[in-house]
N, C-alpha and C positions, 0 to 999 in steps of 0.2 A: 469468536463470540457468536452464541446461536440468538443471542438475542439484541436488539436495537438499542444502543446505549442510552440514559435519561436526558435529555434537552439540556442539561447543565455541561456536564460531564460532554457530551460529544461537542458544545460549543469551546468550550475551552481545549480538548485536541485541535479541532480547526482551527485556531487562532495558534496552537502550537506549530501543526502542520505549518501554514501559512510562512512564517519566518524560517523556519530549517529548512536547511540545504539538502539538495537530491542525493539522498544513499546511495542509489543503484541504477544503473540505466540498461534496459532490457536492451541488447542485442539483434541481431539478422536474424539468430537464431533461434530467436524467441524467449519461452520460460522453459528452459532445461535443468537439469538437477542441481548444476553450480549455480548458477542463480539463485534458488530456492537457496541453497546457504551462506549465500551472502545477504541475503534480503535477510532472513532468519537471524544475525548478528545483532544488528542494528531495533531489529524487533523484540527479540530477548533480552536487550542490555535495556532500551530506552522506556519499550511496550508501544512506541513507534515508528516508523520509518513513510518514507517517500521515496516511490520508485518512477522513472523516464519511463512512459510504454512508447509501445510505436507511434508509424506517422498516423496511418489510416485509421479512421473512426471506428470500423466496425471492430477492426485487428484488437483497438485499447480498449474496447468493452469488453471481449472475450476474454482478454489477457484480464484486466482488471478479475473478472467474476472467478477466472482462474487460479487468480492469487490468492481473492478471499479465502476461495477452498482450502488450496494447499497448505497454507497458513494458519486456518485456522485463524483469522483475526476478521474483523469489520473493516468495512471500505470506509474510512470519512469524510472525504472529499475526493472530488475528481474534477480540477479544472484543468482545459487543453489535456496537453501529452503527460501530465502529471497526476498522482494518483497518492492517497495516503490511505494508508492501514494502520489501526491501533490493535490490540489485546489488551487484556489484563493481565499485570504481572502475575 
């Protein structure tokens, strides 16, 4: 999404995010190509997913800003080591 979802609409993803279980947990070795299609699964089918980043702060900011890209989706939350991204179907 290149653009910032409406107040309605991203409150109700975060309240989805919030209850669903962690899709994907980023590895040692970061965001590598397998990754991106496993994440991409759960993002196609639902229009969201929730991925584990690392430990480090800085590490899960960059990995987060990294996924937006790749993805092609919006970040909607990011509490602790956890992160959600939606799309539109």
């Amino acid at each position: 999404m290149n653009r910032a979802s409406p107040g309605k609409v991203r409150k109700k993803l975060k309240s989805i995010a919030k209850t669903r279980p962690v899709d994907v947990k980023v590895g040692k070795r970061g965001i590598t190509r397998a990754l991106l299609l496993e994440v991409r699964k759960p993002l196609d089918k639902d229009g969201i997913v929730k991925v584990s980043l690392n430990a480090k702060k800085q590490i899960r900011i960059d990995q987060a800003k990294e996924l937006e890209e790749e993805l092609q989706a919006e970040l909607i939350s990011m509490i602790g080591k956890t992160a959600s991204f939606a799309r539109e179907s």
